[in-house]
C-alpha positions, 0 to 999 in steps of 0.5 A, a space after each residue: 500500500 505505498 500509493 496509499 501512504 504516499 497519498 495520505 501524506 501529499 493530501 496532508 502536507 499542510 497538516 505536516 508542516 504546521 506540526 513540524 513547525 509547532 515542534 520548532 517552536 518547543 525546540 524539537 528538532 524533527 523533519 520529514 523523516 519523523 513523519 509516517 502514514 500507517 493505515 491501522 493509525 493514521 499520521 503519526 510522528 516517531 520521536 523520542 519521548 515526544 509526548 513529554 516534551 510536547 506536554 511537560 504535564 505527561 510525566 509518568 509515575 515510577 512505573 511508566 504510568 500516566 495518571 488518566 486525571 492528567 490526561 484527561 484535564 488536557 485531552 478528551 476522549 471520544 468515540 474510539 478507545 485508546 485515542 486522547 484528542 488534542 487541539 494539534 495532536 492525539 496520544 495514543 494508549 501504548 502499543 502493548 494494548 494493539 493485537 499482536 503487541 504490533 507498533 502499527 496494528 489496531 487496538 486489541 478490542 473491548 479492554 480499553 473500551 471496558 477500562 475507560 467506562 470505569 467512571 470511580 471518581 474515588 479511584 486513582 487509574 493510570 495508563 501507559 501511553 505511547 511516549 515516542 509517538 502521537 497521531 498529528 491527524 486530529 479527525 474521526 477517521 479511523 481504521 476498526 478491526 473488529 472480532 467475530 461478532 458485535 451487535 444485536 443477535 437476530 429475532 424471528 419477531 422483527 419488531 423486537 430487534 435492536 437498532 444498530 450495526 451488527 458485524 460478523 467475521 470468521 475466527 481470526 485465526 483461519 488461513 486463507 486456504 480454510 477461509 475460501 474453503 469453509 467461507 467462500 472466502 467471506 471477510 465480514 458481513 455488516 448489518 444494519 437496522 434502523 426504525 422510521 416512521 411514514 404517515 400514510 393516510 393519516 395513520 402513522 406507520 413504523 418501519 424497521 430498515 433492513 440493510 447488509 453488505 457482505 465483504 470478500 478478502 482482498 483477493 476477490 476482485 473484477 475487473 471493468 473498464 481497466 478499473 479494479 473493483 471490489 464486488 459487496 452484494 448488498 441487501 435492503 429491506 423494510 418491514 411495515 410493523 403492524 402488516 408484520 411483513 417486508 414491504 419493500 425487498 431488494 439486492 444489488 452488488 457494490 462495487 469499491 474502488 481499491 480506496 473505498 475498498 480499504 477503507 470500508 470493509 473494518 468500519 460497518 454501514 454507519 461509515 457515511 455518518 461517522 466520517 467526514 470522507 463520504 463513500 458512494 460506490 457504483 451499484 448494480 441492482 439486481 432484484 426487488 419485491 414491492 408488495 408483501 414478503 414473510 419474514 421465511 421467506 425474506 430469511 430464505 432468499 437472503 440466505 441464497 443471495 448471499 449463498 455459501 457465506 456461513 455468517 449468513 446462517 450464523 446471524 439468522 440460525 445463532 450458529 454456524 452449520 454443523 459441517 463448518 463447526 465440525 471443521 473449525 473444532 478439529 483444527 482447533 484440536 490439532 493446534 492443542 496437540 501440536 
């Protein structure tokens, strides 16, 4: 991805310099070369102790320990965990907290989300931060990884069903050869559902949205025109909740571009209301229903749209079929063993 890199900084020049420059002025001496895009990150500068001599505030305790007080006097949380915003720059959580103790990988999920929801006014808590390292990009734009499953389990009573986004993923642990194999090569499935209300005829109608996009590895592309695509199917639907039946009902394949590809498939469908970047790929619509579909049958002709795609059946059914499981507990067994 070294377009990328070399896009993001171009694109973000100005942003650099003005760092740069402010370092200058508290007599810290970095350039260019102190200055990297990481995808899992975003921009960051790489200087020793940099934390500490941008804030003389960030002092750590005997044991390499921030205190969050202190922290957060000067800096705010918000939506994504492990980031400290400030006015020109973000203090990360040490890289130990990221998968796989990588420098340059996402956090490790739900510990610092959990530690950060300890709200004791009576406690002292501490944390170990990044000390060589900040985030200069100062925006909500943000590249998620995400287990195998968040979000609401699904219910044969529509109406019941929570709002919000669902994410299934197959265990992290598979080799590409076991995820085309057991998962035709699946890389995500993202659900969203929302409620909205129409007044027809006076009488007010509440609609439950249905929509999802299912996500292939990188390695499943087409090309058109000369131009590289990632093919999504995407399904959408809205159940009339007093009828208690789908009323609209229609598929189509997205299309992403290599960018929009990479910059979707970690986040799920609320992107284009979190991120200033909006995404409209190119569609293809391939079959709608107006009238009146059951919710089997709806169930069932989701299901074999989206065919061979297990978290498909693990997100209607709550689990994955026997013959996938059966597969998943053996090589599960023969790691134990070795």
């Amino acid at each position: 991805m070294k377009d990328d890199k070399k896009t993001e900084l171009a694109q973000n020049s100005v942003l650099i310099d003005q760092f740069i420059a402010h370092c200058k002025t508290l007599g810290i001496n970095i350039s260019l070369s102190n200055i990297d895009y990481i995808q899992s990150i975003g921009i960051i500068a790489e200087f020793p102790d940099l934390v500490r001599l941008l804030n003389h505030d960030m002092v750590p305790d005997k044991e390499g320990l921030i205190n969050t007080k202190t922290l957060e006097a000067q800096f705010s949380k918000k939506q994504f965990e492990g980031y400290y915003y400030g006015s020109n720059f973000m203090v990360m959580a040490n890289h130990l907290f990221r998968r796989g103790y990588s420098k340059n990988a996402n956090f490790a999920p739900e510990f610092l989300d959990f530690f950060w929801k300890l709200e004791q006014p009576s406690n002292d808590t501490y944390i170990a931060i990044d000390p060589d390292r900040v985030r200069i990009n100062v925006d909500s734009r943000m590249y998620m990884e995400y287990d195998t499953w968040y979000g609401a389990k699904f219910k044969k009573s529509i109406h019941e069903i929570s709002d919000g986004v669902v994410k299934l993923r197959p265990p992290a642990e598979l080799t590409d050869f076991y995820l085309d194999f057991l998962f035709a090569g699946s890389y995500s499935l993202d659900i969203l559902w929302y409620s909205t209300t129409e007044n027809i005829n006076d009488i007010q109608k509440k609609i439950k949205v249905f929509q999802s996009e299912e996500f292939k590895t990188d390695n499943h592309f087409l090309w058109i025109d000369k131009e590289k695509y990632y093919p999504v199917r995407y399904v959408h639907a809205e159940f009339d909740v007093q009828e208690n039946h789908f009323r609209r009902f229609d598929g189509a394949i997205h299309f992403y571009t290599e960018e929009e590809y990479i910059q979707r498939r970690d986040s799920d469908l609320n992107f284009n209301n979190k991120n200033n970047f909006k995404l409209k790929t190119q569609s293809q619509k391939l079959f709608k229903i107006n009238g009146s579909v059951s919710i089997d049958d709806w169930i069932s002709l989701t299901s074999q749209f989206m065919s061979q795609n297990p978290l498909v059946n693990e997100y209607f059914e709550g689990e994955l079929p026997q013959k996938v499981t059966e597969i998943l507990s053996a090589l599960k067994k023969e790691e134990e063993d070795l």
